[in-house]
C-alpha positions as CSV (number, residue, x, y, z in Angstrom):
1,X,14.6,-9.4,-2.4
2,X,15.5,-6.5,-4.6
3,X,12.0,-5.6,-4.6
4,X,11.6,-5.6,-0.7
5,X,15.0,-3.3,0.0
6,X,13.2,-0.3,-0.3
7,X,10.3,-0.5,1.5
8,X,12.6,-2.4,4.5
9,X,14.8,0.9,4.6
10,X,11.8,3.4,4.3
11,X,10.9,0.8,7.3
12,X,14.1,1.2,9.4
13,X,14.8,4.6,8.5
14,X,11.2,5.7,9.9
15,X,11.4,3.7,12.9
16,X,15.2,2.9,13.1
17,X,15.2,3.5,17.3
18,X,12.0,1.3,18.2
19,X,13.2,-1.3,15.7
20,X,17.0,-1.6,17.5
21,X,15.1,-1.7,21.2
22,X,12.4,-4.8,19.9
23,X,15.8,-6.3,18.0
24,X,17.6,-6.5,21.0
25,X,14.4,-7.9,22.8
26,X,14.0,-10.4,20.1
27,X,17.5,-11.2,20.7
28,X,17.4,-11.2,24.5
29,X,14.1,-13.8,24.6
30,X,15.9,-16.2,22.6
31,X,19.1,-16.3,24.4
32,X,17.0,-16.7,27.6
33,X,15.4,-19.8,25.6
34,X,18.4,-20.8,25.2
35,X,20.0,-20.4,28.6
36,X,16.8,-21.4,30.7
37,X,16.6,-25.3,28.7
38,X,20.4,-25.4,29.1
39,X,20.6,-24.1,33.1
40,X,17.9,-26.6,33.5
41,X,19.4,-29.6,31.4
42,X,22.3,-29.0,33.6
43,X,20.6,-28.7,37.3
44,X,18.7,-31.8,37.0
45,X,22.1,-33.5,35.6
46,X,24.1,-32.3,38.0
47,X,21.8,-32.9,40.9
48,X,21.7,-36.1,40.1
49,X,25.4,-37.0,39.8
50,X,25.6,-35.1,43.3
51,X,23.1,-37.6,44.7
52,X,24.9,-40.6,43.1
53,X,28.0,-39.1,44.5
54,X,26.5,-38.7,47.6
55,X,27.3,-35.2,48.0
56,X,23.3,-34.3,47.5
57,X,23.2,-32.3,50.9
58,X,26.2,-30.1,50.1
59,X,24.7,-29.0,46.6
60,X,24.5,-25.8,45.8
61,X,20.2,-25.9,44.9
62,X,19.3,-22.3,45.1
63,X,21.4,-20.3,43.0
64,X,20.4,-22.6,40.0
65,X,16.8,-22.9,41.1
66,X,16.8,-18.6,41.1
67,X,18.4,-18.7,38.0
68,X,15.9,-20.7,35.9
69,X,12.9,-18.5,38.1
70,X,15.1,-15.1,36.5
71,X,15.1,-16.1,33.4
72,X,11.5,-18.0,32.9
73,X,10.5,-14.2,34.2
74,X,12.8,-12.6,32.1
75,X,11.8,-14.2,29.1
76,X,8.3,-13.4,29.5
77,X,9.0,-9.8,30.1
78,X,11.6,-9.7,27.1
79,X,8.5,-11.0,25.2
80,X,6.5,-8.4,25.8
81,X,8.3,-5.9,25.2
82,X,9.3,-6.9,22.1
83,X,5.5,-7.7,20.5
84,X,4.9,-3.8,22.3
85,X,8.0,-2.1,20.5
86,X,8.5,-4.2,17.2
87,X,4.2,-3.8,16.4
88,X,4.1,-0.3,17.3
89,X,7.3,0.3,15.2
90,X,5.8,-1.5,12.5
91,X,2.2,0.1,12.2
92,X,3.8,3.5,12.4
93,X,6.4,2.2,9.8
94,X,3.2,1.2,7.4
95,X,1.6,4.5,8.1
96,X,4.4,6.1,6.6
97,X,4.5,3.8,3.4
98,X,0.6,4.4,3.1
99,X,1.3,8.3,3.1
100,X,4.4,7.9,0.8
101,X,2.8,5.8,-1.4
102,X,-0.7,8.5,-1.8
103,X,2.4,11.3,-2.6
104,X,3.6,9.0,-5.3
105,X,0.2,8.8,-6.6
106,X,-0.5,12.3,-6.4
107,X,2.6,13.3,-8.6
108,X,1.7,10.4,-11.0
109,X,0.5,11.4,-14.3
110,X,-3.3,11.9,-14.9
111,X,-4.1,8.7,-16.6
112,X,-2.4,6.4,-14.0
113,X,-4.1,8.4,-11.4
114,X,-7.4,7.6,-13.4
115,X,-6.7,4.2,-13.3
116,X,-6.5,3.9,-9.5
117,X,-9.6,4.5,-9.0
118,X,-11.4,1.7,-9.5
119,X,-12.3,-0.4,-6.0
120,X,-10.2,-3.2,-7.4
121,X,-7.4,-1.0,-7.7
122,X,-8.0,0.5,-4.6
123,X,-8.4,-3.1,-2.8
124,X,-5.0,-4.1,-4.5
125,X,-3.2,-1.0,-2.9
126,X,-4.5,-1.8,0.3
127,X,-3.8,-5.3,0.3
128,X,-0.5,-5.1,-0.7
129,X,0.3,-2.3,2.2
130,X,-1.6,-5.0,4.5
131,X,0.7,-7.7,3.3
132,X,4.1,-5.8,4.4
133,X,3.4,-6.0,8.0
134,X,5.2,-9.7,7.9
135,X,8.4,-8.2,6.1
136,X,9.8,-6.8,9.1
137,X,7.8,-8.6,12.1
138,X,8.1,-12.2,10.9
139,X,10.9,-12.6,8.5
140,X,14.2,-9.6,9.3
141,X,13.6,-9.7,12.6
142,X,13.5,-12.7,13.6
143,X,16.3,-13.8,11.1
144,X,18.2,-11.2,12.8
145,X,17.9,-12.1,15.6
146,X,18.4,-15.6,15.1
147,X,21.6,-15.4,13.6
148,X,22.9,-13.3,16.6
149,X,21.9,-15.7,18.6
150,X,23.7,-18.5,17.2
151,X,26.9,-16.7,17.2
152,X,26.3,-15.3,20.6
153,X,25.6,-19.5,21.7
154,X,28.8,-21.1,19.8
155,X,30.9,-18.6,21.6
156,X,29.1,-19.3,25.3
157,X,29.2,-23.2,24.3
158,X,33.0,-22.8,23.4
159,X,33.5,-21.5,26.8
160,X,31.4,-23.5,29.2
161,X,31.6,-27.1,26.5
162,X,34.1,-27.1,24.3
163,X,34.5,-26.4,20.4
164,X,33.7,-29.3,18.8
165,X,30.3,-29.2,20.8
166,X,29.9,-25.6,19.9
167,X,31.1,-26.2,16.1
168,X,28.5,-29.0,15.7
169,X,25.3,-27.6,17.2
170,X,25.7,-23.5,15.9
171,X,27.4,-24.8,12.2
172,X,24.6,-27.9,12.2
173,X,21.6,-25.4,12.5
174,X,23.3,-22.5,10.1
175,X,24.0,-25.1,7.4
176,X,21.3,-27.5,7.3
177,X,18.2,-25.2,8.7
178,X,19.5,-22.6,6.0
179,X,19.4,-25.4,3.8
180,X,15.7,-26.2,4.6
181,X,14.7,-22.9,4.9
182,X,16.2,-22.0,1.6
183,X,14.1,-24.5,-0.1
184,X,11.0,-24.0,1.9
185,X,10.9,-20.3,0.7
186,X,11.8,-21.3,-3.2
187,X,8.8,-24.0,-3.0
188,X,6.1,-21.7,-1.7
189,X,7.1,-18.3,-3.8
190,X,4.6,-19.8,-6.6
191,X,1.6,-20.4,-3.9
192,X,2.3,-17.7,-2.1
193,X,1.5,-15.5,-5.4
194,X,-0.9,-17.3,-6.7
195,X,-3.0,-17.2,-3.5
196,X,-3.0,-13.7,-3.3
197,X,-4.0,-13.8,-6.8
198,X,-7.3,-16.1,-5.6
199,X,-8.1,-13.9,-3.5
200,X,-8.6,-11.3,-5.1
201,X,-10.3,-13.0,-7.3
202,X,-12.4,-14.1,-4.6
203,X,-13.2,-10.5,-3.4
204,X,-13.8,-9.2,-6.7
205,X,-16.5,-12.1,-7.6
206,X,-18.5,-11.7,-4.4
207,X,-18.4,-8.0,-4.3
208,X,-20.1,-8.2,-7.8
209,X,-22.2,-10.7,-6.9
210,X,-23.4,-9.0,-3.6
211,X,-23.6,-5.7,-5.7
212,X,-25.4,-6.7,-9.2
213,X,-27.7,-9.5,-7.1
214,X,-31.2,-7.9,-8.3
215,X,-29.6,-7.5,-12.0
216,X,-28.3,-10.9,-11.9
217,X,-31.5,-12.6,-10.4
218,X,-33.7,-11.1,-13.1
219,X,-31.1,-12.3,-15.9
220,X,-31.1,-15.8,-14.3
221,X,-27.3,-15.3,-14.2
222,X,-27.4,-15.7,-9.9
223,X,-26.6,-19.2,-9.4
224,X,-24.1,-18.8,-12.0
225,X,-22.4,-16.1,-10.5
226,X,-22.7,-17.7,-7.3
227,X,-20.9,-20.9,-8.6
228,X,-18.1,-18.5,-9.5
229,X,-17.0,-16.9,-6.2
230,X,-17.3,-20.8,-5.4
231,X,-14.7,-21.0,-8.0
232,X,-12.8,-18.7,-6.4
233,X,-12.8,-20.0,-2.9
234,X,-12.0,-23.2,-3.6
235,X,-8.7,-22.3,-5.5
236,X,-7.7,-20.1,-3.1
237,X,-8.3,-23.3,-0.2
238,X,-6.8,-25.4,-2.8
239,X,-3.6,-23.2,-3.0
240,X,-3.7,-22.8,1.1
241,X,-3.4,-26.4,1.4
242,X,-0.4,-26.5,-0.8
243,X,1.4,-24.1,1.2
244,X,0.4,-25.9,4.3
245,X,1.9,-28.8,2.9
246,X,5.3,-27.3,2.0
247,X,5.1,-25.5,5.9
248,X,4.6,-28.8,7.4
249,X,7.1,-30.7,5.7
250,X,9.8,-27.8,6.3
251,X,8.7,-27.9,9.9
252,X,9.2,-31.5,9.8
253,X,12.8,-31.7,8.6
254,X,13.6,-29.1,10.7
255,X,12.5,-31.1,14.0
256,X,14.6,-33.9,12.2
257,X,17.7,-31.8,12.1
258,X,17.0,-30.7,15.9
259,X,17.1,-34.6,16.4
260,X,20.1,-35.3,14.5
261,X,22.2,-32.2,16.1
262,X,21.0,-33.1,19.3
263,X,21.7,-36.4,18.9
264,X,25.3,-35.3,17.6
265,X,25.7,-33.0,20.6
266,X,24.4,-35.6,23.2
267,X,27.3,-38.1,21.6
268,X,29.9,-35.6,21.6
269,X,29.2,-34.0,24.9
270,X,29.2,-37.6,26.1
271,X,32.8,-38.8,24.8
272,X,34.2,-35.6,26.5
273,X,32.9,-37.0,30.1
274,X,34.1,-40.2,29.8
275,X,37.1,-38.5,28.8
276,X,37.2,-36.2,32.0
277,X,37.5,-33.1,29.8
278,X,33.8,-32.0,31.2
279,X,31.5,-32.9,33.7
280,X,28.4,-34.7,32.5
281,X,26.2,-31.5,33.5
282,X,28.3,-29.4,30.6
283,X,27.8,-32.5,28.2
284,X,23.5,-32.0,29.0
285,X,24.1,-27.9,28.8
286,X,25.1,-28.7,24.8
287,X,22.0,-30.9,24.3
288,X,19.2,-29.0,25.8
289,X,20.6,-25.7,24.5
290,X,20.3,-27.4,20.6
291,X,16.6,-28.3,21.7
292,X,16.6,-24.3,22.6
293,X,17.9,-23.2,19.5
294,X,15.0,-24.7,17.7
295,X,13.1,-21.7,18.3
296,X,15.5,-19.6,16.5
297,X,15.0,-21.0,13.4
298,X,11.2,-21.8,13.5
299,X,9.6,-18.4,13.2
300,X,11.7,-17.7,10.2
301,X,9.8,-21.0,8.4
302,X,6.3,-19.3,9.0
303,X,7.3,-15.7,7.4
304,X,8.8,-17.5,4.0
305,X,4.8,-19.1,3.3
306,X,4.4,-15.4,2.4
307,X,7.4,-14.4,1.0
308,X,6.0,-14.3,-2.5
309,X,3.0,-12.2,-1.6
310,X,5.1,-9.6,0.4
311,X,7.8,-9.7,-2.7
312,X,4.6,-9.0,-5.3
313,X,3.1,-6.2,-3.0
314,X,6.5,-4.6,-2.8
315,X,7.0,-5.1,-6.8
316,X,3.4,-3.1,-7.0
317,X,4.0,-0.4,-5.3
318,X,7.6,0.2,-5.3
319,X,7.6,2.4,-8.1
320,X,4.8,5.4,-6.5
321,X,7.9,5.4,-3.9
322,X,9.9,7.2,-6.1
323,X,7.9,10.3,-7.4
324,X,9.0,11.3,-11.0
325,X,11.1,14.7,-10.2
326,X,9.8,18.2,-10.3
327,X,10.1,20.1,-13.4
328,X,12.4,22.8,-12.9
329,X,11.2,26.6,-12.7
330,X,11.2,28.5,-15.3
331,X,10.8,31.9,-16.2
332,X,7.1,32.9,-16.1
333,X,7.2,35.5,-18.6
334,X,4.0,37.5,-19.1
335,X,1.0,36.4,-21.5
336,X,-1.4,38.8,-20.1
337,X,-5.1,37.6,-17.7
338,X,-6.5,34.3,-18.1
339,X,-5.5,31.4,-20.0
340,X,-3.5,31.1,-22.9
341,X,-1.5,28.5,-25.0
342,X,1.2,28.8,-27.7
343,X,1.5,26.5,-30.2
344,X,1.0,23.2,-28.6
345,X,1.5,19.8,-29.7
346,X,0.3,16.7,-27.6
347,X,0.4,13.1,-27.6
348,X,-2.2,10.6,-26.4
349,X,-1.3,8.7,-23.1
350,X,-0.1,5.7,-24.6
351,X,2.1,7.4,-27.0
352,X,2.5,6.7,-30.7
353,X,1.7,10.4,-33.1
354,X,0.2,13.2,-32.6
355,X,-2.8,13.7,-31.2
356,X,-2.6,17.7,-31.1
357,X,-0.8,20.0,-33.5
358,X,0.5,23.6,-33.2
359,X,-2.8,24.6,-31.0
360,X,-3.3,28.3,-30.2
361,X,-6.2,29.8,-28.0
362,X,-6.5,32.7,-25.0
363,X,-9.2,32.8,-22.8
364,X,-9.9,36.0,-21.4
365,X,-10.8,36.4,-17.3
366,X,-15.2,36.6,-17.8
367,X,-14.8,34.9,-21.0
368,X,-16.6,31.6,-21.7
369,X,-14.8,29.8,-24.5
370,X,-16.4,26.4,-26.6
371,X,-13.5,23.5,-27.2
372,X,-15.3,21.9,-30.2
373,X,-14.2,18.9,-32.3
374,X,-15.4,15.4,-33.4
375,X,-14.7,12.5,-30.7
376,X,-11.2,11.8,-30.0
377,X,-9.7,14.4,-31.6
378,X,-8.3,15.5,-28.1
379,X,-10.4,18.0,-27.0
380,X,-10.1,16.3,-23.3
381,X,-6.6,15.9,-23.9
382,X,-6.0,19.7,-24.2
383,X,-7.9,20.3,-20.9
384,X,-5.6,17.9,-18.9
385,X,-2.7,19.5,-20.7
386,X,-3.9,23.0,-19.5
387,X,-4.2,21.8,-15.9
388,X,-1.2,20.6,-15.6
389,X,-2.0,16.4,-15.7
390,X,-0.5,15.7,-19.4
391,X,2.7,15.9,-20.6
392,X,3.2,19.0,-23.3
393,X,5.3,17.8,-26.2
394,X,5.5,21.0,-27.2
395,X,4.6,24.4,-26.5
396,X,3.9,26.7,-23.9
397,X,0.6,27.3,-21.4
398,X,0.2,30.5,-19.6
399,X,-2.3,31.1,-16.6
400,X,-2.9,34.5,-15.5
401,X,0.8,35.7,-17.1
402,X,2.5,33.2,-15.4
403,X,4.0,29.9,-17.3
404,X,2.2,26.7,-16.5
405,X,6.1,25.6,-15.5
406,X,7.2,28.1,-13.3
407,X,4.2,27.4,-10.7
408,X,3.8,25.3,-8.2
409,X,1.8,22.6,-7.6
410,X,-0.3,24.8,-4.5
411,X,-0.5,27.4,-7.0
412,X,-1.9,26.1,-9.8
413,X,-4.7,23.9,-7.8
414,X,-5.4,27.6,-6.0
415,X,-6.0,29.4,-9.2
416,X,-7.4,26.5,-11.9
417,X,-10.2,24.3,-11.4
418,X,-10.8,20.9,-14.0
419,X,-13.8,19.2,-14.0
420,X,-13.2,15.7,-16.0
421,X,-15.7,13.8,-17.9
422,X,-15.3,11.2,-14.7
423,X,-15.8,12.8,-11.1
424,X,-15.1,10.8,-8.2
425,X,-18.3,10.8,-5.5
426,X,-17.8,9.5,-1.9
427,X,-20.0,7.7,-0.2
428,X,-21.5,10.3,2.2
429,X,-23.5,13.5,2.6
430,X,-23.9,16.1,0.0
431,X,-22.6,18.8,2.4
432,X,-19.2,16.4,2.7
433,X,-18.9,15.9,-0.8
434,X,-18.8,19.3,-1.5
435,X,-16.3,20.2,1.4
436,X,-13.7,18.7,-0.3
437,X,-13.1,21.1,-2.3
438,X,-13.3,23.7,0.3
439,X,-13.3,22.3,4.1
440,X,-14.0,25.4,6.0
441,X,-17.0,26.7,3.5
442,X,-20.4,27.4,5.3
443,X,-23.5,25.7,4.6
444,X,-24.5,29.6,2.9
445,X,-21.9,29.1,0.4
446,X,-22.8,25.2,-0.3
447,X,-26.2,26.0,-0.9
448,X,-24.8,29.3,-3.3
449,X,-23.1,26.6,-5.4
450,X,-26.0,24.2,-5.0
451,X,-28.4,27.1,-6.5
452,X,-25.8,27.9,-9.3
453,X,-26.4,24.6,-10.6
454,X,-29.9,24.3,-10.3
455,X,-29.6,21.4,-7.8
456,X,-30.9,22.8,-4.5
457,X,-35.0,22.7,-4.7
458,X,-34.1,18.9,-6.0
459,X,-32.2,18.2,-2.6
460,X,-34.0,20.1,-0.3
461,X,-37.0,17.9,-0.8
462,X,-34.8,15.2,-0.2
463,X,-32.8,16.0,3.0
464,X,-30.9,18.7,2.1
465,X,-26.9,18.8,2.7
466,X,-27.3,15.6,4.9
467,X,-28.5,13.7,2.3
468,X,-26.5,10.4,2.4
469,X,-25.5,9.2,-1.1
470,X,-23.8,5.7,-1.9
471,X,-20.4,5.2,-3.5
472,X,-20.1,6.9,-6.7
473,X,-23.0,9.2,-6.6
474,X,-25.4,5.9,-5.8
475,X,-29.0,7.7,-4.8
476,X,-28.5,10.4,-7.5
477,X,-29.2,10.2,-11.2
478,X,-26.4,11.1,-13.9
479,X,-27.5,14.7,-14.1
480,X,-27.6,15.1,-10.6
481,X,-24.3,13.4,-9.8
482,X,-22.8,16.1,-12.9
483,X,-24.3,19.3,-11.3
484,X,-23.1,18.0,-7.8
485,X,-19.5,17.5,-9.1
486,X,-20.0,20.9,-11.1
487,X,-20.8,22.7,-7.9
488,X,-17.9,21.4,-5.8
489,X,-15.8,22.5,-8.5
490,X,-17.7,26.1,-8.4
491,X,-16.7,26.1,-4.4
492,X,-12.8,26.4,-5.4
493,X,-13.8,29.8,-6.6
494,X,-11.3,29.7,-9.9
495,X,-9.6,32.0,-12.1
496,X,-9.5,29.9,-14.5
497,X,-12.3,26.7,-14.9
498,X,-11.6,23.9,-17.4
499,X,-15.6,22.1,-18.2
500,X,-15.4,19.1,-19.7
501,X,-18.7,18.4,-21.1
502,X,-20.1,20.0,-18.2
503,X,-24.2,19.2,-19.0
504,X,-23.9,15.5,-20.3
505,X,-27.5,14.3,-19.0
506,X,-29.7,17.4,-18.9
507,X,-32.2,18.4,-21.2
508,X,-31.5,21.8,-23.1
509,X,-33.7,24.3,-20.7
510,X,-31.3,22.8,-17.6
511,X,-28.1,23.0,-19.5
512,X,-28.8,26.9,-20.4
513,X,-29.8,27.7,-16.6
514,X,-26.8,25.7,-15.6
515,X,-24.4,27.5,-17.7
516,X,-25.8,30.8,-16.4
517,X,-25.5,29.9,-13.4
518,X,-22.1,29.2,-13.2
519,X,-21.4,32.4,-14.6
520,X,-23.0,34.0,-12.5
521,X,-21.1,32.6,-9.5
522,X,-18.3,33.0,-11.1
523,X,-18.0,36.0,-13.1
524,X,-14.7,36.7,-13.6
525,X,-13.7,33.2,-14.4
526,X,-11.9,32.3,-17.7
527,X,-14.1,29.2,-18.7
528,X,-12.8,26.8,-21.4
529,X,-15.5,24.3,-22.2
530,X,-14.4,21.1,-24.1
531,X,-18.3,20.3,-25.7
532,X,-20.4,18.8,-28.2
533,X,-23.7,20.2,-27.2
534,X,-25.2,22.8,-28.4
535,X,-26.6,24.6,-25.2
536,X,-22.9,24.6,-24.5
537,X,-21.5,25.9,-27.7
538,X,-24.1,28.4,-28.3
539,X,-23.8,29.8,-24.5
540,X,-20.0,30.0,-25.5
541,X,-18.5,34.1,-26.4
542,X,-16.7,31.7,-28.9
543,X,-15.3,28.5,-30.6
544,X,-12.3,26.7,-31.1
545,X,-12.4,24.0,-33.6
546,X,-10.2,21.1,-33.4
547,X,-9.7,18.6,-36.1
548,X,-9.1,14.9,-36.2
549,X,-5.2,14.0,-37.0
550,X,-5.2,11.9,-40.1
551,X,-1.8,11.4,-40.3
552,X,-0.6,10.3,-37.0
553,X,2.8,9.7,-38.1
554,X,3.7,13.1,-38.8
């Protein structure tokens, strides 16, 4: 449960008036469960000892007969209510996860960011949102509520019954259906999870299957991939049915235990009428309202067959609840235009030594600079580091005179510009790709960015900025899906633009007309290139070498 606290108070602290209104609802419908079975065990007994008594003609039929009519009516209306106020709560309540959950992610650090991106990931995050819907509507609430009502009954059958008929029925329930209930949650945890786990699974293998089909059917690998989202399915079904079984069989001990107490209450409510210390109506009231209470304790049952998915949804994305703190300000200081680092040392994303040592550069504003190395020596690593997305060991990274620490996040987005090896591209047009970098641009300046990059004559042929393209760039080639990242990035209008490998896919003539174009548009840009091409380095004013670390345990 310690996993589930959170999100229940970002929950109730969101929504905390709604909630209390569909609580008290939740509590109201019950208690007119309870009192509608119990007013009505006792009318038809106590009609009936009238008649035997043969005072049938003086008894009192109406004010009973109105009071089951209020609160059959009642409890309908209760009902309503609370589905309208406790859904409505909750939907807003996940809306405000979802958007706290995207603010953790967007003050994670680069690579976990990177990681998200994949539609599995993104499936996950949405399915574990999806399964916290049940946290508050089918397990707090109506355990709430249930436990208020069974102290709200023992008192009421104190005072109309008698104690020991109150003790038996409200302590019978709270011991042995907590009992149950306990046990029905610890047996379906493990399902629980492991369905979830299925079906993902599940989704995963047919969304591959339906994606790759052509690839698959040429390979002769269709049927096989067909056999396993089959797989899949089946476990999943297979785990269902496990779960059913545990439901059913808690469902079923609990109608025993509304037997037995009822039973209990029947015998006790009966040796206080032969006694004389209650009429035989009161002795009924006791029964009926254990058959009542029944519903208390049954919704409770259905919410614990997902407790362990809402407890490994909550265990996911618990920690992007809690951003990592902002750096504190520092003093800018001055390092003159552009971009300049001081002796920076960096460490790759998993840790472990040094990846970068004691690196110097300066890029001046209208100054194109090459970042130059063998593979892995970091040269990506630098450009994250300079855009704020890597954690600097050590060492200190000026944009524009102003320390990389002393700016906020607005700030630094407003004046630098990174374009990563890997560029996200929504399915879409072209002209609503591009606006996401700059949502108010005119199509003039789309197409400016377009030309820059030498991508517009290719498009215009082709539909132009309504051009629909698939998920990741589907409908375009590499090159194309580069240039069209490249010129979103141009839109931003930068003071300072981080290109990593910024031609990957185009044949030496394009690369050269690409990199002048992007100069052109953006003239006074400080441009650090990280490269291994050489249209790149040779359009460069200069290079920066960086050298493999050896020695990683410097």
């Amino acid at each position: 449960m310690k996993h589930l606290a959170p999100i229940l108070r970002l929950i109730l602290r969101d929504q905390r008036p709604a909630l209390l209104r569909g609580a008290t609802l939740a509590l109201a419908v019950l208690l007119a469960g309870v009192a509608l079975l119990g007013l009505s065990g006792w009318f038809i007994t106590a009609a009936a000892a009238a008649g035997l008594a043969g005072a049938g003609a003086v008894f009192d039929v109406f004010r009973p007969s109105a009071g089951v009519r209020f609160l059959a009516l009642g409890r309908t209306a209760a009902r309503y209510g609370e589905r309208l106020l406790t859904h409505d709560a909750v939907l807003r309540g996940l809306e405000s996860l979802r958007l706290q959950v995207l603010r953790g992610f967007l003050a994670a650090p680069w690579q976990r960011m990177a990681r998200i991106r994949s539609a599995q990931a993104l499936n996950r995050l949405t399915a574990d949102v999806d399964a916290l819907d049940g946290l508050v509507l089918r397990l707090v609430l109506p355990l709430a509520a249930g436990l208020a009502a069974l102290a709200i009954t023992f008192v009421l059958l104190w005072w109309l019954v008698g104690l020991a008929v109150a003790l038996w029925i409200c302590v019978g329930w709270l011991a042995a259906g907590g009992a149950i209930l306990w046990l029905a949650g610890r047996t379906a945890l493990g399902p629980s999870r492991r369905i979830e786990a299925a079906a993902q699974a599940f989704r995963s293998r047919l969304i591959d299957l339906i994606r790759a089909r052509d690839d698959l059917a040429v390979y002769g690998l269709l049927q096989r991939q067909a056999g396993a989202v089959l797989a899949a399915d089946n476990r999943r079904h297979a785990l269902r049915r496990i779960l059913d079984r545990a439901d059913r069989r808690a469902g079923a001990a609990l109608m025993a235990v509304s037997a037995l107490i009822g039973g209990g209450a029947l015998w006790l409510g009966g040796t206080l009428a032969q006694s004389g210390e209650i009429t035989p109506a009161a002795a009924a009231l006791g029964f009926f309202a254990t058959l009542a209470l029944f519903e208390a304790v049954a919704p409770v049952r259905r919410a614990l067959a997902d407790l362990g998915r809402m407890t490994d949804a909550a265990r996911r994305i618990g920690p992007s609840l809690t951003p990592p703190p902002a750096a504190a300000v520092q003093d800018a200081g001055h390092a003159g235009p552009g971009l300049s680092c001081d002796g920076l040392w960096l460490k790759p994303a998993g840790g472990g030594g040094w990846l970068v040592r004691d690196l110097s550069l300066a890029v001046a504003p209208g100054e194109t600079v090459a970042l130059t190395g063998p593979s892995g020596c970091g040269k990506s690593t630098v450009l994250l580091a300079l855009a704020g997305l890597h954690p600097i060991a050590r060492g200190r990274v000026a944009i524009g005179g102003r320390g990389l620490a002393g700016m906020d996040e607005a700030t630094l987005r407003d004046r630098l510009t990174l374009l990563p090896q890997r560029s996200a591209l929504l399915a879409g047009t072209v002209a609503g790709n591009l606006r996401l970098a700059c949502p108010d641009a005119p199509d003039a300046d789309l197409w400016q960015a377009l030309e820059a990059v030498r991508l517009a004559d290719p498009l215009r042929a082709r539909g132009g900025l309504d051009l629909w393209i698939g998920p990741g760039g589907a409908g375009l080639s590499g090159g194309e899906g580069r240039r069209l990242a490249l010129a979103r990035a141009l839109l931003r209008r930068p003071d300072v633009l981080l290109l990593d490998e910024p031609t990957e896919g185009l044949d030496a003539p394009t690369s050269g007309s690409v990199l002048a174009g992007i100069r052109h548009l953006a003239p006074q840009a400080a441009i650090l290139m990280a490269s291994h091409r050489a249209a790149e380095t040779a359009f460069a004013d200069r290079r920066i070498q960086i050298t493999r670390i050896v020695d990683a345990t410097y």
